[in-house]
C-alpha positions as CSV (number, residue, x, y, z in Angstrom):
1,X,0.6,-7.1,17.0
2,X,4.3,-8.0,17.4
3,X,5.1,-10.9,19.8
4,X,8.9,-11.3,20.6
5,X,9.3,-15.1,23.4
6,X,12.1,-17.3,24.3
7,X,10.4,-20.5,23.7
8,X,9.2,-21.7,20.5
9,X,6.5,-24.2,19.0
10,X,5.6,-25.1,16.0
11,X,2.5,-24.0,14.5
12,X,0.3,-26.6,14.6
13,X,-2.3,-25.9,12.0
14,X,-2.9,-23.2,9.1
15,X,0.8,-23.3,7.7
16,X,1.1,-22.4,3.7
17,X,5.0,-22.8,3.6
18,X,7.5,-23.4,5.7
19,X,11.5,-22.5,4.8
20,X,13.8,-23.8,6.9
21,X,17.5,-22.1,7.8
22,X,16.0,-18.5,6.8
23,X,18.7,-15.7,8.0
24,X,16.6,-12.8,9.4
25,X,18.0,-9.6,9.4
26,X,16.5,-6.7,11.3
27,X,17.2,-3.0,10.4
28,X,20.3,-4.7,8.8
29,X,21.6,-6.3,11.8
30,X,21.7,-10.4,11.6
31,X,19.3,-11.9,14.3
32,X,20.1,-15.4,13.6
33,X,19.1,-18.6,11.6
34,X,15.7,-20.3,12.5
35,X,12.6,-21.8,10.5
36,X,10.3,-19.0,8.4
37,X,6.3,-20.6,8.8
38,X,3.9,-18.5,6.7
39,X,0.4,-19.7,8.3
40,X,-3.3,-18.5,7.4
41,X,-2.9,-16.6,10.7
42,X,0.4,-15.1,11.5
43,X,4.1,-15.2,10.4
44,X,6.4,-17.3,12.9
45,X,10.1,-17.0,12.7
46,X,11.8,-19.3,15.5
47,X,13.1,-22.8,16.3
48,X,16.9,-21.7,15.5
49,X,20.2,-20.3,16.3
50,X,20.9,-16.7,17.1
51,X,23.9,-15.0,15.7
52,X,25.7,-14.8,19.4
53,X,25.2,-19.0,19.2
54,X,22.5,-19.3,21.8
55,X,18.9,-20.3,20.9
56,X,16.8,-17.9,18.6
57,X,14.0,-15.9,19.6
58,X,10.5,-16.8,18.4
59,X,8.9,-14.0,16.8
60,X,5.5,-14.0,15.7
61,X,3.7,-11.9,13.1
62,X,0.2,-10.8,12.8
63,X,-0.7,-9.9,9.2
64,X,-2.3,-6.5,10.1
65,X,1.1,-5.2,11.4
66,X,2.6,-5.9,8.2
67,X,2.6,-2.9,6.4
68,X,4.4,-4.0,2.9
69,X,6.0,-7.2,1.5
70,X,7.9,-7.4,-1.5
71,X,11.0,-9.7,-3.2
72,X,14.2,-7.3,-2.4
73,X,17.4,-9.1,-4.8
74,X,19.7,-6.2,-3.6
75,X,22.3,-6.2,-1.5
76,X,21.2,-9.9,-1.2
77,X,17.9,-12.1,-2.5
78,X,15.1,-11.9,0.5
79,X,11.6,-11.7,1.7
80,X,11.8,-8.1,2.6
81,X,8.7,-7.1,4.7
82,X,7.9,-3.6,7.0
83,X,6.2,-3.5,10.0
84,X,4.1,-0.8,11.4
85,X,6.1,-1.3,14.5
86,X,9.5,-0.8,16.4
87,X,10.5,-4.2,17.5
88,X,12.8,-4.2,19.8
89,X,14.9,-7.8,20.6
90,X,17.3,-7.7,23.4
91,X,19.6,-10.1,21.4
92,X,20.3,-7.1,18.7
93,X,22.6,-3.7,19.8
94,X,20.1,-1.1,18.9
95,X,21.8,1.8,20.8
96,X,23.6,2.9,17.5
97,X,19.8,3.1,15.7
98,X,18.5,5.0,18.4
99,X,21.1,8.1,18.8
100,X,21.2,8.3,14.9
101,X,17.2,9.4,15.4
102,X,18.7,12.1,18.3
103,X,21.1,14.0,15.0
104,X,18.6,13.1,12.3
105,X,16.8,16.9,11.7
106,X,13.8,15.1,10.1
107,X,12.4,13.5,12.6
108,X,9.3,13.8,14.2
109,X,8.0,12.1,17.2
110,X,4.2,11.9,15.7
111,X,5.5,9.6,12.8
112,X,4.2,6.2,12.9
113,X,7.6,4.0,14.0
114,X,8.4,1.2,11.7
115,X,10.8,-2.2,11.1
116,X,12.6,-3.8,8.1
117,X,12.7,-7.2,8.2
118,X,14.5,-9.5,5.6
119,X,14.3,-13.1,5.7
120,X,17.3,-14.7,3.5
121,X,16.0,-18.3,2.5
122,X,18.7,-20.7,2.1
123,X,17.8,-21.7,-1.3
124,X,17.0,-18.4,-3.3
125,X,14.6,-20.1,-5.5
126,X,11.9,-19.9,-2.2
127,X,11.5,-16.7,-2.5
128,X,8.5,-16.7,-5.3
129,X,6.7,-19.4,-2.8
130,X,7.5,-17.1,0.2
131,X,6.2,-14.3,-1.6
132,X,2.9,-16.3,-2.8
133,X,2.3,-17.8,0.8
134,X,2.7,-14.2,2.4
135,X,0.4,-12.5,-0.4
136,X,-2.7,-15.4,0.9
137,X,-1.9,-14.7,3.5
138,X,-2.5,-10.8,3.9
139,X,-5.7,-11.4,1.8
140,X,-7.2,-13.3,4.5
141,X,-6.8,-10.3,6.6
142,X,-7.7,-7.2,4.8
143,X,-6.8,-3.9,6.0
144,X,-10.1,-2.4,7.2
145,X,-8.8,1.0,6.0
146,X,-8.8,0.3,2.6
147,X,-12.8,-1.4,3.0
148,X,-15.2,0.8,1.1
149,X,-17.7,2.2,3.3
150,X,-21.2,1.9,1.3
151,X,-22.8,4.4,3.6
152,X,-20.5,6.9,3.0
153,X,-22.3,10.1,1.1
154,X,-19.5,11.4,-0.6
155,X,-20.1,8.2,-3.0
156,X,-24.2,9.1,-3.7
157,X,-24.0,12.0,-6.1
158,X,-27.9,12.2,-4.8
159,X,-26.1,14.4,-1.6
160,X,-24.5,16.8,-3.5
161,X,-26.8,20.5,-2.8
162,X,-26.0,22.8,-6.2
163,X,-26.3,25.9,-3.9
164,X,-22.7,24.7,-1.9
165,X,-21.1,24.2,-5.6
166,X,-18.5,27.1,-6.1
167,X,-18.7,28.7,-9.5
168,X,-21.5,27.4,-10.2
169,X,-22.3,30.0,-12.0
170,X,-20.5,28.5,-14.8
171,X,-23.0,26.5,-15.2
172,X,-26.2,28.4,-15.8
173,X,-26.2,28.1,-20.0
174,X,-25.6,24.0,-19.2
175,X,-29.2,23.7,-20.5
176,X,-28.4,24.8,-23.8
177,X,-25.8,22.0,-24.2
178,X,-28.7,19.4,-24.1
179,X,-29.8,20.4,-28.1
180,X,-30.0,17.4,-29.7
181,X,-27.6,18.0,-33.3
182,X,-30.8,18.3,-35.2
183,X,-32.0,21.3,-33.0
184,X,-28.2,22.9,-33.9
185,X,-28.4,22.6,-37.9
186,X,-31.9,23.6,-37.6
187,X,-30.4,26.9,-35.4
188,X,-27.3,27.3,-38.0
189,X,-29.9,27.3,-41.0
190,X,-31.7,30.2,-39.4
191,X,-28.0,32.1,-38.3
192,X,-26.8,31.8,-41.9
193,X,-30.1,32.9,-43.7
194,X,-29.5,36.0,-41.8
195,X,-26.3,36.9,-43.6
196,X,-24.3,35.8,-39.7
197,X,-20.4,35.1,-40.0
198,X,-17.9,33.9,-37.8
199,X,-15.8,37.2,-36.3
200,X,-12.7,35.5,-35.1
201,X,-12.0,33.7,-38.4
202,X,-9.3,35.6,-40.5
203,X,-11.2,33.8,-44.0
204,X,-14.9,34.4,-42.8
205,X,-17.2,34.8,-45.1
206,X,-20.9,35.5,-45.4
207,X,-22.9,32.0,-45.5
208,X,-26.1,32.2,-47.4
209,X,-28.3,29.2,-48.2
């Protein structure tokens, strides 16, 4: 969940880091300059200035609607997260994104929309901190897709019914794989005192005992 206000408070309890004066740029357009608080619950950017000069919007972040964070250095040093989302602020000009999706031959309305957010601290040496704080962050809030599922019989090999196998019969001279190395010298004894040879060696020769 994405939750764009007017008014802003700060967090009262839960923060890991704070960075104040972060730039936050969305899709590459500048939002403004406000405080960044990484708390054990959500991500808050607000209490600032917008890029037109009036007061920033407060947006807040809950960690399942993060879908990647990561340190970007290029074009400029930032916490660079994605969001499962398509925020929408009414302070940004978004008409230009929007008719670029019209002409763009690739696009498909089932696809799951997204955002790029990039918070630019005002000291670039934050940004190992940020990164830290975000990544306890996200681990207090797993992803229940990537949760194992210990019920799930595709992980008890007890489930498996040989007759649905394809090929299987491949399979049928398995038994004879379970001589112990003993039980094959013992076999390759008997082959050889027969006068047997190897047909698809070029050097084969008759092995007697």
């Amino acid at each position: 969940m994405v939750v764009v206000s007017p008014t802003f408070s700060v967090p009262a309890e839960g923060v890991i880091m704070q960075s104040p004066s972060t730039k936050l740029l969305v899709n590459d357009q500048e939002l403004g300059t406000a405080t960044l608080y990484i708390t054990e619950n959500n991500v808050i950017w607000g209490g600032g200035v917008s890029s037109n000069g009036g007061p920033s919007p407060t947006i807040s972040l809950l960690y399942p609607s993060i879908s990647l964070h990561a340190v970007q250095r290029e074009p400029s040093p930032a916490l660079y997260m994605v969001l499962n989302y398509e925020l929408r602020v009414p302070e940004l000009n978004q008409s230009a994104g929007d008719a670029g999706d019209d002409d763009d031959d690739d696009y498909d309305a089932d696809d799951q929309p997204i955002t790029q957010l990039r918070f630019i601290p005002q000291n670039e040496a934050d940004l190992q901190q940020m990164y830290s704080a975000m990544s306890q962050g996200q681990s207090l809030h797993p992803d229940p897709a990537d949760e194992v599922d210990d019920e799930d019989p595709y992980l008890d090999g007890e489930e498996f019914d040989e007759e649905i196998i394809p090929g299987d019969e491949e399979f049928e001279d398995a038994e004879e794989s379970e001589a112990t190395p003993a039980d094959r010298l013992r076999q390759l004894r008997l082959d050889t005192s027969n006068g047997a040879y190897f047909e698809d060696c070029e050097d084969a020769e008759i092995l007697e005992e």
